[in-house]
ROBATI-175304 format. One record per atom (N, C-alpha, C): residue in three letters; x, y negated, z negated. Coordinates in steps of 0.05 Angstrom, whole numbers, plus 5000, padded with zeros to 4 digits. Layout:
ALAXYZ
...
# end
This chain:
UNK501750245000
UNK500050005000
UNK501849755000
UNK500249495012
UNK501849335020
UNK500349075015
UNK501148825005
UNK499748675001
UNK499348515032
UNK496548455032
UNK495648355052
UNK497247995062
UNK498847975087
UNK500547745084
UNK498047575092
UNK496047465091
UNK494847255098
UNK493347215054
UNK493947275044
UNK494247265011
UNK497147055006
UNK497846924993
UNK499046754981
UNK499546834949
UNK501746874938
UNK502146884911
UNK503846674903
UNK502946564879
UNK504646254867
UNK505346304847
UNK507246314832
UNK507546384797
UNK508446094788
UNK507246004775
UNK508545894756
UNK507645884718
UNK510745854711
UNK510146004682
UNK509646284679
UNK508346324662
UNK507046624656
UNK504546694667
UNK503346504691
UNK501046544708
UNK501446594740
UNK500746724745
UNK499946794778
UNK497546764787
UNK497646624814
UNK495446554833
UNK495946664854
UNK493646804864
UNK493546904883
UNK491846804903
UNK492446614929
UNK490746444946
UNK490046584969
UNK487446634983
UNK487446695011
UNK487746525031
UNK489046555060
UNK490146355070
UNK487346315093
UNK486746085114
UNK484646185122
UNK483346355142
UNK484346525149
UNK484046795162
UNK484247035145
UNK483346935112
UNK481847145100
UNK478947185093
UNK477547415088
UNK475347355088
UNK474447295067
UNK475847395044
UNK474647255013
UNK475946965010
UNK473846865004
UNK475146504998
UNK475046484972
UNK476146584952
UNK476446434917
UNK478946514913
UNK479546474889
UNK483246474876
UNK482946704861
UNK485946934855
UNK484447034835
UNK487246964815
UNK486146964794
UNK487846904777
UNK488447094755
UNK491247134744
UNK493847234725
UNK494847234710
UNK495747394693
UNK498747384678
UNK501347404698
UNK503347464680
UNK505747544690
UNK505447814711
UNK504648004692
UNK504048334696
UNK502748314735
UNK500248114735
UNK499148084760
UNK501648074783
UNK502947854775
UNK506447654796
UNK507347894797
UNK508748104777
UNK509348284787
UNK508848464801
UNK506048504807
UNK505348744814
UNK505048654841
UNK503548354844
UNK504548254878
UNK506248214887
UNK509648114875
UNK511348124884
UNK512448404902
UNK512348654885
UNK512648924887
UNK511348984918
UNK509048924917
UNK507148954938
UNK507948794964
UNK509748594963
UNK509848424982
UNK511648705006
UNK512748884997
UNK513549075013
UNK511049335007
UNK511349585027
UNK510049785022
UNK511249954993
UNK509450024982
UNK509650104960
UNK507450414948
UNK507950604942
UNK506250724922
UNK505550614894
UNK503450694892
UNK503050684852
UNK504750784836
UNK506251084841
UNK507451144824
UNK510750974831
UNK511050854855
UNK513750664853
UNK513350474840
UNK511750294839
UNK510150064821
UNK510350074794
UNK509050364783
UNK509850384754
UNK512850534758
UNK514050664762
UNK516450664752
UNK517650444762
UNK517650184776
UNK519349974766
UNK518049844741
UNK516349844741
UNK515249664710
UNK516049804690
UNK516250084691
UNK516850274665
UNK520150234663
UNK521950114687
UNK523850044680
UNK524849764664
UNK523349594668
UNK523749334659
UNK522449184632
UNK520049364626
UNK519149404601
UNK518749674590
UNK518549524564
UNK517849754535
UNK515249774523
UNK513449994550
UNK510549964543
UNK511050204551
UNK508650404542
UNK507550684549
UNK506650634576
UNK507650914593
UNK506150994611
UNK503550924622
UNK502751044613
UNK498851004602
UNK499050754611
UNK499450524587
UNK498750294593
UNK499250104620
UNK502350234618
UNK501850124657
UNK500950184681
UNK500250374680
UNK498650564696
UNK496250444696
UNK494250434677
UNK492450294670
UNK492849994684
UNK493949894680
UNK494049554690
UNK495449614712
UNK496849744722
UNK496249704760
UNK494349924771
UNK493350054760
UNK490650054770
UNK488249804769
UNK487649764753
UNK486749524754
UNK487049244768
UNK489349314767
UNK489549044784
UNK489649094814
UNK490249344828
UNK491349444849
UNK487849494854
UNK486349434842
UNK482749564847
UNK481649254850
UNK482649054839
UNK481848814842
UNK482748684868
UNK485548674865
UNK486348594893
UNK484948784921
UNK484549024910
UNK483349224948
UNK480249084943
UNK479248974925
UNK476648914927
UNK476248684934
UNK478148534940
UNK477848204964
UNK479248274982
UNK480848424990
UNK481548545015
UNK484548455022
UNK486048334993
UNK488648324992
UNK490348494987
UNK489548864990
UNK491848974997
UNK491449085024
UNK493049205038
UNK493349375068
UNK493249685051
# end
């Protein structure tokens, strides 16, 4: 999976925005933590879920589970405005 390039991601601080550009079909923002920036950054190339969480399981000190959990979630939010491929 791949994040869709007509999507825009902005971080600043500990927030991420995610903008559609206009040749997308959802028009609102969605908005983030950090956890979100990463998980679009990641995405800006092709990626699996389980490559996704094992880079997060490398860079933090959180259970499995829990990251797994939050890029699911978020990876179900973003396919549901049509910003992943």
């Amino acid at each position: 999976m791949k994040l869709n390039p007509v999507f825009l991601v902005h971080h600043s601080g500990n927030e991420t925005v995610i903008v559609p550009t206009d040749s997308a079909v959802f028009s609102g923002i969605i908005r983030g933590n950090k956890t979100l920036g990463e998980i679009a950054d990641l995405l800006q190339t092709d990626r699996t879920k389980s490559e996704i969480v094992e880079t997060l399981l490398s860079r933090y000190d959180a259970p499995r589970e829990t990251i797994e959990k939050d890029v699911d979630n978020i990876v179900e939010q973003l396919r549901s405005v049509g910003a992943i491929l």
